[in-house]
Phi, psi and omega in degrees: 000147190257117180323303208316312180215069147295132154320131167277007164277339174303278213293330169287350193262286183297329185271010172247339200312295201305322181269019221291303185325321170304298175303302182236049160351277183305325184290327178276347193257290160008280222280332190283329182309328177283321200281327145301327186266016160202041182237090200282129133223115172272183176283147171057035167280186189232114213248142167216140162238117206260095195099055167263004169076225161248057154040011157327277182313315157316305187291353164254335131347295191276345182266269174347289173245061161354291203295338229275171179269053192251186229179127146201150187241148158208164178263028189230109176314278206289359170240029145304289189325280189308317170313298164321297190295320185262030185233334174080224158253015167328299154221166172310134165238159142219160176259151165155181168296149131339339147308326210249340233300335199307298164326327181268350197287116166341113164051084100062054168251159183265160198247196177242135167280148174252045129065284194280283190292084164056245168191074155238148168234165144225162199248082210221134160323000000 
């Protein structure tokens, strides 16, 4: 990514991916914890995370519900990347908006937004 003419909020994201986890443990342990404890994901629903960062929330999702379908989009390149490594092929990653976000969705099915939960949607047959 070329910083110098990034968004600077893109360009402060990316010059942070590699330490970020380190850096806001607590704040990352918090929000996913909260955010598991009001998120129904049953087997084989479809997770799509919206914003996933460094793929923290993904990566425990997949430890929790094996079956599950997930998916994230973030606009930030490089903490995809630290997301790939701990998420594997585990989930869909794309870089793009929240807008964009259809395109990164499992077999393109809609999801339910969940309002009360961060920015996860799920998905159920």
């Amino acid at each position: 990514m070329n910083i110098e003419n990034a968004d600077p909020i893109v360009a402060e994201y990316s010059k942070a991916a590699k330490d970020y986890d380190a850096k806001w443990s607590f704040y990352i342990e918090a929000t996913t914890r909260n955010t598991l404890q009001r998120l129904p994901v049953h087997p084989n629903d479809r997770v799509l995370d919206l914003g996933c960062g460094t793929g923290e929330l993904l990566s425990r999702l997949a430890t929790a519900h094996p079956d599950a379908i997930l998916a994230g989009v973030d606009p930030v390149a490089e903490m995809l990347e630290v997301a790939g490594r701990k998420l594997g092929t585990r989930a869909k990653l794309r870089v793009g908006q929240a807008g964009l976000a259809c395109s990164a969705a499992p077999h393109r099915k809609s999801f339910q937004r969940r309002p009360e939960v961060r920015h996860a949607a799920v998905g159920r047959e």
